[in-house]
C-alpha positions in Angstrom: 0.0 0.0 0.0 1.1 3.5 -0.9 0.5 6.5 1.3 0.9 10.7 0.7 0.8 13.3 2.6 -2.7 14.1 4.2 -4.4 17.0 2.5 -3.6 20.1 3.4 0.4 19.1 4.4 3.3 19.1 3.4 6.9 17.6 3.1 9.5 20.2 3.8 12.2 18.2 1.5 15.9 18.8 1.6 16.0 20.9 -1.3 13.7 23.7 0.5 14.8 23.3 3.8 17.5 25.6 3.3 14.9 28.5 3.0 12.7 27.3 6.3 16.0 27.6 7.9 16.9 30.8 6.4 13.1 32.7 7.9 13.8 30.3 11.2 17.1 31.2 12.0 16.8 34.8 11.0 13.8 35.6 13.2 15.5 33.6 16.1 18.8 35.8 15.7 16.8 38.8 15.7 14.6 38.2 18.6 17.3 37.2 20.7 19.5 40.7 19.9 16.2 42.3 21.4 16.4 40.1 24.5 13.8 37.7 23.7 14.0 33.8 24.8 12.9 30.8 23.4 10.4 28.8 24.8 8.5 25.5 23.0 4.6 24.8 24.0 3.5 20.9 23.3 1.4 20.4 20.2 -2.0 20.2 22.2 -4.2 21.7 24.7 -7.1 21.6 26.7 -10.1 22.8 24.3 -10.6 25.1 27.1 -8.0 27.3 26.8 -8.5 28.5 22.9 -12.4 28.9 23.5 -11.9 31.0 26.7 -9.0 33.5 24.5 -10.3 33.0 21.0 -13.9 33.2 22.0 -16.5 30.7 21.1 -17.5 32.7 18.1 -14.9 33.4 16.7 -13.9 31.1 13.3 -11.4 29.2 14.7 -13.3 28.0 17.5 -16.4 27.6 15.9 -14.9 26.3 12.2 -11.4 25.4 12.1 -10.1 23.7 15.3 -9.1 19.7 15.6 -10.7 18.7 18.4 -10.9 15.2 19.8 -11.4 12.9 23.1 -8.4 11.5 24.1 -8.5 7.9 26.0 -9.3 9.6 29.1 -12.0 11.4 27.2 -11.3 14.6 27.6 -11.5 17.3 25.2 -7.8 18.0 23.6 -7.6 20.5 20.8 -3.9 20.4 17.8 -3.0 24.4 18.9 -4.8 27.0 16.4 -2.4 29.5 17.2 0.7 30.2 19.1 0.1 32.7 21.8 -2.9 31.3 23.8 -0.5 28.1 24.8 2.8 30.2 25.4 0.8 32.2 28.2 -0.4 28.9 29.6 2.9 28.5 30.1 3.4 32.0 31.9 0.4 31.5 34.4 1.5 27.8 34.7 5.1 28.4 35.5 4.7 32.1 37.2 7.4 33.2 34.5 6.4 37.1 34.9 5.6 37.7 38.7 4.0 41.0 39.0 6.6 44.0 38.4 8.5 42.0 35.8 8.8 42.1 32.3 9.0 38.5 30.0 10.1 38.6 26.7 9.2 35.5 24.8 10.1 34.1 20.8 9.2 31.3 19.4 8.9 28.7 16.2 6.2 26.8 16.4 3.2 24.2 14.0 -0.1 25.1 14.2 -3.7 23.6 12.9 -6.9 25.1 11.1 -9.1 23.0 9.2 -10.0 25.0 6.0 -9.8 24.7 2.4 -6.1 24.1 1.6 -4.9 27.0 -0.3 -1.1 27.9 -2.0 0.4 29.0 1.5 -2.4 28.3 3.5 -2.3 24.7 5.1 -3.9 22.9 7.9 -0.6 22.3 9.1 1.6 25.2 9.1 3.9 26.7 10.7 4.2 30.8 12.8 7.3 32.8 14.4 6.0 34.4 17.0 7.1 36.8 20.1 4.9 37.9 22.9 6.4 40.9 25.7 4.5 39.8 28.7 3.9 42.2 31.4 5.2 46.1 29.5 2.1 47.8 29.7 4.0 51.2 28.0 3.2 52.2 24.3 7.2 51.8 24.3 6.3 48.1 24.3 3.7 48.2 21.3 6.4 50.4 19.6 9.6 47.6 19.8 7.3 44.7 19.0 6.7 46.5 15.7 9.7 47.3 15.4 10.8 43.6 15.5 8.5 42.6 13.0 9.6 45.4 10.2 13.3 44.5 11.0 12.6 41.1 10.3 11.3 41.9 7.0 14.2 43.9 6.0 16.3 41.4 7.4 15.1 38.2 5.5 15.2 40.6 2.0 11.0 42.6 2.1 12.3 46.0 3.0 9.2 47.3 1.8 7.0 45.7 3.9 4.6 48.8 5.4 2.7 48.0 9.0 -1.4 47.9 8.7 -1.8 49.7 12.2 -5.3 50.3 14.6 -6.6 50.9 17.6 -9.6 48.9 18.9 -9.6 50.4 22.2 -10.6 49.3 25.5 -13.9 47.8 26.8 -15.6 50.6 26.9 -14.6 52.1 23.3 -15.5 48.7 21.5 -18.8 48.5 23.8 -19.9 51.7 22.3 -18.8 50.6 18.5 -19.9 47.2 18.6 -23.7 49.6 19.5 -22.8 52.1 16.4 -22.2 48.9 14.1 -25.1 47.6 15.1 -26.8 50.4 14.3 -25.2 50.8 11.2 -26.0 47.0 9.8 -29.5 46.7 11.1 -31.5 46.3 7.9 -29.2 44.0 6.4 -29.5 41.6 9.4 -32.8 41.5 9.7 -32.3 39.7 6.3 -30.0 37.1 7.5 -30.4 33.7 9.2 -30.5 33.3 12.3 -27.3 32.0 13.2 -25.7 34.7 11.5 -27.9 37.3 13.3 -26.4 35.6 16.9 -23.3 35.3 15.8 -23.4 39.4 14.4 -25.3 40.4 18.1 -22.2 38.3 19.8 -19.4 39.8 18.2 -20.3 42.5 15.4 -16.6 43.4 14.7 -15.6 40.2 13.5 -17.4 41.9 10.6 -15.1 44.2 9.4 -12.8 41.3 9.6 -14.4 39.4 6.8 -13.3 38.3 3.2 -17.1 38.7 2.0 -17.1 42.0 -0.2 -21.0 42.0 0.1 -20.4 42.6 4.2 -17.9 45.3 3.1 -20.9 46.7 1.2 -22.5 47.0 4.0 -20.2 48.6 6.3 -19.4 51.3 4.0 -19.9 54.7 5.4 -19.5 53.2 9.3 -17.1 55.6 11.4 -13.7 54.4 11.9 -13.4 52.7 15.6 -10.6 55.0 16.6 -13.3 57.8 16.8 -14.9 56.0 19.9 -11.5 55.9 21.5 -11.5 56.5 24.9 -9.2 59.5 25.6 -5.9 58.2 27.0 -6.1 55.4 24.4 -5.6 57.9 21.9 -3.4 59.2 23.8 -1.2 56.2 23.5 -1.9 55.5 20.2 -0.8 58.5 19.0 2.8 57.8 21.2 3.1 54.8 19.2 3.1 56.6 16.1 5.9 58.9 17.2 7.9 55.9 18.4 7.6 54.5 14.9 8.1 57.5 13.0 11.4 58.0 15.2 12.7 54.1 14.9 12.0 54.8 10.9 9.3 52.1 10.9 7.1 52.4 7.7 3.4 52.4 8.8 -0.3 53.3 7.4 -3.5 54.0 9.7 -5.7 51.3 9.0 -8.7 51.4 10.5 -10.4 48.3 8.5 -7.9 46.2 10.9 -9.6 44.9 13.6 -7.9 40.9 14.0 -10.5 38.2 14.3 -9.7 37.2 18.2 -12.1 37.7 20.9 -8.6 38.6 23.2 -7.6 41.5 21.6 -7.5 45.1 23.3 -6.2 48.4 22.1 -3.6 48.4 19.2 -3.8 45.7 16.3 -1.7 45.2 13.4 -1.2 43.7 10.1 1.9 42.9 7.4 0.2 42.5 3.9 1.8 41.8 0.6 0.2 43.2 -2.8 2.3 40.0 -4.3 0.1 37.5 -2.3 -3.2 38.0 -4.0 -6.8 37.9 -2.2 -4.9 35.8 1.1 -2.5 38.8 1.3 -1.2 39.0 5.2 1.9 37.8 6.4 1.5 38.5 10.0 -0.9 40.4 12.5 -1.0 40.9 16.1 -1.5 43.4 19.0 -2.6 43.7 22.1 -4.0 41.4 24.7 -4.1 43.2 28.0 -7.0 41.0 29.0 -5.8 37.2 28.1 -3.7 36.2 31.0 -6.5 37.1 33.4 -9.1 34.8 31.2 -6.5 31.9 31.7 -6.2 32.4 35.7 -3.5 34.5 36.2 -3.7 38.2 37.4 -4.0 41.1 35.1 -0.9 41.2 32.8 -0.7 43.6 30.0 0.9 41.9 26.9 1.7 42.4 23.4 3.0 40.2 20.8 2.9 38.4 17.1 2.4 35.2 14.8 4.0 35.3 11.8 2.9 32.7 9.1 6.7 31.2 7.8 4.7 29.5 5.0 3.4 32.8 3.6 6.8 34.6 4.3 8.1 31.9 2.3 5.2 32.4 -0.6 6.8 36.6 -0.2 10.3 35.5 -0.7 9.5 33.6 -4.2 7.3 37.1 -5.1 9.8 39.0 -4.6 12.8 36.7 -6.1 14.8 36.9 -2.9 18.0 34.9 -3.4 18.4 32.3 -0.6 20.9 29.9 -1.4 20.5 25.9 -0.6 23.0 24.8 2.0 26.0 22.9 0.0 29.0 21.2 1.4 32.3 23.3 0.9 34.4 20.2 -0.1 33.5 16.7 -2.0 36.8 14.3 -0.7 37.0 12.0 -3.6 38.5 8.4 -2.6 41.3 7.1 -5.6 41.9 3.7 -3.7 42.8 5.2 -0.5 39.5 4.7 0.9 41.0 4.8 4.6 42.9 8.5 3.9 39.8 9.7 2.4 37.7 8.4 5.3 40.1 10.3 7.5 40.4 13.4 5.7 36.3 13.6 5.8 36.4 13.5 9.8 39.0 16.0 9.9 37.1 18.5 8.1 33.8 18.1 10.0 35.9 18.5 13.2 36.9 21.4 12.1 33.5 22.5 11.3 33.5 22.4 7.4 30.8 21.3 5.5 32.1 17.7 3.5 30.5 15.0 1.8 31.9 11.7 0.0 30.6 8.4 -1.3 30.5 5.9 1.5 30.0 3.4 -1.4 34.0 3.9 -2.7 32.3 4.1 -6.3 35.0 4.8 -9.2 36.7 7.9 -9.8 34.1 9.2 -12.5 31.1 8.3 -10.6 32.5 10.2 -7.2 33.6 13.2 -9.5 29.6 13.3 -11.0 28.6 13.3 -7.0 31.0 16.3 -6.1 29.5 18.1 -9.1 25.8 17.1 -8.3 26.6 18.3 -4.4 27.1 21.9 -5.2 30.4 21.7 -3.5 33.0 24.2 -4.0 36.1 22.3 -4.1 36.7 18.5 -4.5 39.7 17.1 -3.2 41.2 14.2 -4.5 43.3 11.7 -2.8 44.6 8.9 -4.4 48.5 6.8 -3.5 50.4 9.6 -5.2 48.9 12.0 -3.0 49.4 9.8 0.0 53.2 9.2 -0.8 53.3 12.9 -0.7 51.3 13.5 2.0 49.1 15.9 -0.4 45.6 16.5 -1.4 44.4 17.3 -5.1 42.3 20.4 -4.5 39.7 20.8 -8.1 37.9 24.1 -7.9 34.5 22.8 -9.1 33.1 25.5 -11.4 36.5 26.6 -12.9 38.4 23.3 -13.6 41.5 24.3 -12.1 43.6 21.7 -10.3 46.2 21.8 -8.0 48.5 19.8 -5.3 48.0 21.1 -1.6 49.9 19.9 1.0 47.6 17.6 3.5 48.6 19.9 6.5 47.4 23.1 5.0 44.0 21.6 3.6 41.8 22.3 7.0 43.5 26.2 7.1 43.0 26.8 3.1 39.3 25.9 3.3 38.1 27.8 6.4 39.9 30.7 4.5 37.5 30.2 1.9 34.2 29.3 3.9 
């Protein structure tokens, strides 16, 4: 019996790998310059935990979550998203005592059921960061700053921040009344589930994908007018910090994020190159979450960045990553042993070096070192062993020369 790949997967295969590792390891490095550590959350949760910080309306509690009964029968959910698990963590562990400041980064798989789309998987795959306890617009500010620093960083320097403000529970108390207002003929026409689900939660409106809805919002006052005062206050702060850290941003007040945890500032990173399913990332605020889980009141900020669609960015925009390739190809002329040798003296010396275990002939090990991508294969045969020598072939150029075995480990780290 042959299997595949379950829809909506994928393999990462070694010929791509070298660009997961590329967004990974870049978002890693730059998270840890801004003091941020790593920390790993397991693969499930209690269903609990994403329908109290989601919100049971919301489309990924009510749509696209994996949920099962385990053998002890209770209710474990494959994580959604990234953040709701990494402040289980905080509450669980009492990582951010009160007064403290957490900084948190991580790489992490997540799970939607949906309609597999071209960068949009049920199993994919989010960098994220999450400040934990910073309740200063200077905190809103560097998390933003993070995310357009990684976009330079990985080669989309023109990535521009969607930013908003929702406000707090009095500001969205008094919108979700105005949009109400606002929609009331057109849902009177519509079923009742989608009337409960509108008198829940009407803000996950402006959040949808249906132009017909966007129809109907048109001519609806932006939310930040209903901002309470020191809200707009900070929001305007945030601007200046931006505008001083040279962070490209645009007001945007269609942004609104589809999570019921959200308070104050959201955000967005679209790409015109993406078509229709056009973000990259989005965040914000979530003063409120911590407190929903069981810990005290903890103001928090933070991000999820899809790597899939980062990846879909990179292609768009030709970015040049090139595939990881061993420096040196050590090709074996009966001296099987001294080539064997030679291998585990490069790698202890940290250089990238590959060879054919199977001691094939001459021509066949020369079409491996040019199907490797290596730079350089060297060549060591009884001549060279006599002489205590290595035949050093520069790959691309043909040229040939005799290096003395001593020198070999020096001359290529000069040339990593």
């Amino acid at each position: 019996m042959k299997f595949q790949a379950q829809r909506g997967t994928e393999d990462v295969l070694p010929a791509q790998a070298g660009k997961w590792r590329h967004v990974e390891s870049a978002w890693l490095e730059l998270t840890h310059l801004y003091g941020y550590g790593e920390i790993r959350t397991p693969t499930f949760e209690e269903t609990q935990l994403f329908i109290r910080t989601s919100g049971e309306t919301s489309d990924i509690v009510s749509k696209e979550m994996y949920t099962f009964r385990d053998q002890g029968d209770r209710s474990i959910t494959l994580k959604p998203e990234g953040t709701a698990p990494a402040m289980r963590a905080v509450v669980e562990h009492s990582l951010c005592p009160p007064g403290t400041v957490l900084r948190l980064a991580y790489v992490t798989p997540f799970f939607r059921y949906g309609r597999p789309q071209k960068g949009r998987l049920r199993e994919a795959h989010q960098l994220g960061l999450e400040l934990v306890g910073a309740n200063s617009a200077h905190a809103d500010a560097e998390v933003l700053e993070v995310v357009s620093r990684f976009f330079a960083k990985i080669g989309i320097p023109d990535s521009v921040i969607l930013l908003n403000s929702i406000g707090r529970t009095e500001c969205r108390e008094r919108y979700r009344a105005a949009i109400l207002e606002h929609i009331a003929p057109w849902l009177a026409e519509q079923t009742t589930e989608e009337q409960e689900k509108a008198q829940k939660n009407p803000m996950r409106l402006l959040d949808s994908k249906d132009e017909k809805v966007h129809a109907v919002l048109a001519g609806l006052a932006p939310v930040t007018d209903f901002l309470e005062d020191d809200s707009k206050q900070r929001f305007e702060t945030i601007q200046e910090l931006l505008t001083e850290a040279g962070v490209k941003y645009r007001l945007a007040p269609e942004i609104v994020r589809g999570l019921d945890y959200y308070t104050e500032t959201v955000f967005e990173v679209q790409s015109d190159k993406l078509g229709a399913q056009s973000s990259l990332c989005g965040g914000g605020r979530y003063d409120n979450l911590i407190r929903e889980i069981g810990g005290s009141a903890t103001p928090s900020v933070g991000v999820g960045i899809g790597v899939e669609r980062v990846l879909l960015a990179l292609e768009a925009y030709e970015v040049a990553i090139p595939d990881p390739t061993p420096l040196a190809f050590v090709v074996s002329a009966g001296q099987t042993a001294a080539a064997r040798n030679l291998v585990r003296e490069l790698r202890d010396n940290g250089i990238a070096t590959d060879w054919d275990v199977e001691a094939r002939t001459m021509k066949s090990q020369m079409r491996q070192a040019d199907k490797s991508g290596a730079r350089f294969a060297l060549v060591i045969g009884d001549t060279e062993v006599q002489e205590s020598a290595v035949q050093v072939k520069e790959l691309a150029k043909s040229e040939q020369f005799l290096l003395p075995r001593a020198e070999v480990v020096k001359w290529l780290q000069e040339r990593a």
